[in-house]
C-alpha positions in Angstrom: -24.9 20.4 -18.8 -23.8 23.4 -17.1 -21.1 23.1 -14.1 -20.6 26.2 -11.6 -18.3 26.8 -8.6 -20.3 27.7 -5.3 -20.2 27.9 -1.7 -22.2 25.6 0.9 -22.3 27.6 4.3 -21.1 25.2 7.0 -22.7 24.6 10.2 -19.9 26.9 12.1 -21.0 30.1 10.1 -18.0 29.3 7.4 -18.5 28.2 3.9 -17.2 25.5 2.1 -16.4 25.4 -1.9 -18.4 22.5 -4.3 -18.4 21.6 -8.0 -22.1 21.8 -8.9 -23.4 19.9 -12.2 -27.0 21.1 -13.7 -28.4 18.1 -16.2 -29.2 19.5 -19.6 -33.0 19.3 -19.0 -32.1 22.4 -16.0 -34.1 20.0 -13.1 -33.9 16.7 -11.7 -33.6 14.9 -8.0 -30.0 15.7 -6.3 -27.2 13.9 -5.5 -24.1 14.8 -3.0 -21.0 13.4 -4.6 -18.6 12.2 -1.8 -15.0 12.5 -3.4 -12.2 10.2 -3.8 -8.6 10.6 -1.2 -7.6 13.1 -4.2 -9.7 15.4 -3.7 -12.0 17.1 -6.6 -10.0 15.7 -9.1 -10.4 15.5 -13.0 -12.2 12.2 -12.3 -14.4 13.2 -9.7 -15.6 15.7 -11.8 -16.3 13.4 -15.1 -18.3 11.4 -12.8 -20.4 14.2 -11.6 -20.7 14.7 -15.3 -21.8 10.8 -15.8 -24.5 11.8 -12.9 -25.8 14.7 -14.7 -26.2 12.8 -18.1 -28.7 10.8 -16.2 -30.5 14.0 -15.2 -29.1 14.4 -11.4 -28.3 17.5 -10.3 -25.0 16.8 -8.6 -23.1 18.8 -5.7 -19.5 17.8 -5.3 -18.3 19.1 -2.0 -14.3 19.7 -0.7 -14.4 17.8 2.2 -10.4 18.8 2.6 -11.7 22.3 3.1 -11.2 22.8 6.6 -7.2 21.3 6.2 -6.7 22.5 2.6 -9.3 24.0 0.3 -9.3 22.6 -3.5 -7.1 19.7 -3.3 -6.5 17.9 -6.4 -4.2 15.3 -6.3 -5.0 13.6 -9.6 -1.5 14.0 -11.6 0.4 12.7 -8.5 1.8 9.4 -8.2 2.7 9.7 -4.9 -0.2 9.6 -2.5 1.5 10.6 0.7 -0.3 13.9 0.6 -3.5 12.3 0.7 -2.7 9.7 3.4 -1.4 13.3 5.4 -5.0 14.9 4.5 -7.2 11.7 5.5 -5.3 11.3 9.0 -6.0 15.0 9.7 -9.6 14.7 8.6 -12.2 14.9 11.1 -15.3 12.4 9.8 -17.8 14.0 12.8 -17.4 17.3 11.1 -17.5 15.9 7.6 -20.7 14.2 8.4 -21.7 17.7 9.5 -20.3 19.4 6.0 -22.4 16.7 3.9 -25.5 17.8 6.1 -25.2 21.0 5.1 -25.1 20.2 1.5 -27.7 17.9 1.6 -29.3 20.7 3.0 -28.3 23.4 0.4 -29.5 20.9 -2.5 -32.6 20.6 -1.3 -33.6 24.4 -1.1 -32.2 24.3 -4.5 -34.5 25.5 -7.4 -32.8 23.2 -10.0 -33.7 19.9 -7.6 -36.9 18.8 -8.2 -37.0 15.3 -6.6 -35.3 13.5 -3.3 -31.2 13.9 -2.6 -29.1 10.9 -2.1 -25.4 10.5 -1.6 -22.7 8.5 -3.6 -19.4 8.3 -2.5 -16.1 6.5 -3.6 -13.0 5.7 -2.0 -12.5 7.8 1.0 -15.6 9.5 0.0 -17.4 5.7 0.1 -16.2 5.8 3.7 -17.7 8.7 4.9 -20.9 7.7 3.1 -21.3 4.7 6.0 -21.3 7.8 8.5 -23.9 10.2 6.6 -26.2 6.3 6.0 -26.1 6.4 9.6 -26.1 10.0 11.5 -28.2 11.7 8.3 -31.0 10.8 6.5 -30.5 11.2 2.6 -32.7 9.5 0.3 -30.4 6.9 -0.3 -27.0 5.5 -0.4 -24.5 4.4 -2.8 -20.5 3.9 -1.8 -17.7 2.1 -3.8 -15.6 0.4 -2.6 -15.3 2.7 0.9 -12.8 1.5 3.5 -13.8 1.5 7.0 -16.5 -1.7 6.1 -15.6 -3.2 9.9 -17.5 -0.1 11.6 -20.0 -0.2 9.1 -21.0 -3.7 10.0 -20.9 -3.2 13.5 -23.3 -0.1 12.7 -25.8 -1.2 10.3 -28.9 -1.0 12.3 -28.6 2.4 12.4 -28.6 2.8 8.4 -32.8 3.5 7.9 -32.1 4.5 4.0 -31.8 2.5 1.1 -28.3 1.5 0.7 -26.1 0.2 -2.3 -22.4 -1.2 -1.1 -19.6 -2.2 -3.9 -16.3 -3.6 -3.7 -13.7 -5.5 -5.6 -13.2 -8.9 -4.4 -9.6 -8.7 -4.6 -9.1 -5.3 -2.6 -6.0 -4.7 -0.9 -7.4 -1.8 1.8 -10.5 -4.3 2.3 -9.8 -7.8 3.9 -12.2 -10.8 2.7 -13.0 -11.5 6.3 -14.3 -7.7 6.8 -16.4 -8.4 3.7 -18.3 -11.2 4.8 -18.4 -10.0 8.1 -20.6 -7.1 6.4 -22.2 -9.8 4.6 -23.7 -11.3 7.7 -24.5 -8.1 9.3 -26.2 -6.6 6.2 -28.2 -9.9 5.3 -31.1 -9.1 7.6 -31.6 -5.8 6.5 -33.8 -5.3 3.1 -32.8 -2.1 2.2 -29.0 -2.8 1.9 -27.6 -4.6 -1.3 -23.8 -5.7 -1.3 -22.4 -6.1 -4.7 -18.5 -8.0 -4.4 -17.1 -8.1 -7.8 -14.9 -11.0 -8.5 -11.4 -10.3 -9.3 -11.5 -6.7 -9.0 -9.5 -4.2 -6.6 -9.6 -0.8 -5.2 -10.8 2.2 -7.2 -12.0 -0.3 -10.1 -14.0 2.5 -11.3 -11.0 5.3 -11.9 -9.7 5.1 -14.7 -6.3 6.8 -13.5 -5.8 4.2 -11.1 -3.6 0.6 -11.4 -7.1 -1.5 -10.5 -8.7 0.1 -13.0 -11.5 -2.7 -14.5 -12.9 -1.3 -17.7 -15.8 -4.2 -17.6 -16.3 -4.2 -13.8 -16.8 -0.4 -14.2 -19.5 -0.8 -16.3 -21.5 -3.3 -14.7 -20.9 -1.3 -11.1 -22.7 1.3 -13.3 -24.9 0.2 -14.4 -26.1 -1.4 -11.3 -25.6 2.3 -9.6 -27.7 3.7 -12.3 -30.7 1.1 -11.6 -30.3 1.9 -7.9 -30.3 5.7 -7.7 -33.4 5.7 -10.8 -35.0 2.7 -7.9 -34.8 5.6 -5.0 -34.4 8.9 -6.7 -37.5 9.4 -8.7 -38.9 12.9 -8.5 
């Protein structure tokens, strides 16, 4: 694999930093990687790596830019600085940012298929927005908060959509699950995947939910998904 720093001009004539992951192979279909509240963190990166082993080209933009640029808040415990950087964020202008990287990957040499979007955490939450307003090949978001506006949006989502959570997830209420249940279980192009027992972030390994064997399956079903919707 090869990684590089670059910079995705905005829609406002700025430009914005990402974390760009070439597969080994050089080429492949593209995928915008939607960070977690950290930021572009150690993580976030080893699962841009994860993407790239299965021959995605993967663009991992700083949505904190226009706040902070190159937040990483992996080593700390205390995640006031990332509930100070979400309430500040403005998701009309990050749906605008992921535009313009779905954009920038798909005049990309190295992409040589359709761009989707995966996004975890806060990034899973602004993935509901770009499902909606955008029109990326398809979706995948893990356990994203924000799931009651997602429901009460869902006809606009065209794409094909993949939705996972944790059963047992504090920042997402049962009753906002099966609310998104009902809404999304007229629509064929969206699967919702609740894992039993599991809780926030059951994918990070840095985090206190971590689920070794939730993680795994959630992969695996990701990897089905994005292979489903991504061929080139």
């Amino acid at each position: 694999m090869a990684t590089d720093s670059v910079r995705v001009a905005s829609h406002d004539g700025d430009e914005l930093d990402a974390h760009l992951v070439v597969p080994e192979r050089g080429a492949g279909p593209g995928i915008v990687l939607l960070h977690e509240a950290g930021g572009i963190t150690g993580y976030v990166r080893g699962v841009a790596d994860r993407l790239a082993e299965l021959n995605y080209v993967t663009l991992v933009p700083d949505l904190f830019w226009r706040i902070e640029r190159n937040v990483d808040l992996q080593n700390d415990k205390d995640m006031t600085r990332a509930l100070e950087l979400i309430r500040q964020f403005d998701p009309h202008a990050g749906v605008r940012d992921v535009a313009a990287a779905l954009s920038w990957m798909r005049a990309r040499p190295e992409v040589d298929g359709l761009v989707g979007v995966v996004g975890f955490c806060f990034g899973g939450g602004l993935t509901y927005g770009v499902a909606c307003e955008l029109d990326p090949a398809c979706a995948v978001a893990y356990y994203g908060v924000g799931v009651d506006l997602l429901a009460e949006r869902i006809d606009e989502v065209t794409c094909p959509m993949l939705l996972q959570y944790g059963g047992t997830d504090v920042f997402i209420p049962p009753e906002s699950l099966e609310r998104l249940h009902i809404a999304a279980g007229a629509k064929p192009n969206i699967e919702v995947e609740v894992y039993d027992g599991a809780g926030h972030a059951f994918d990070n390994p840095y985090a206190e939910w971590h689920a070794p064997e939730v993680a795994s399956r959630a992969w695996d079903r990701t990897a089905a998904f994005l292979a489903a919707h991504l061929a080139a």
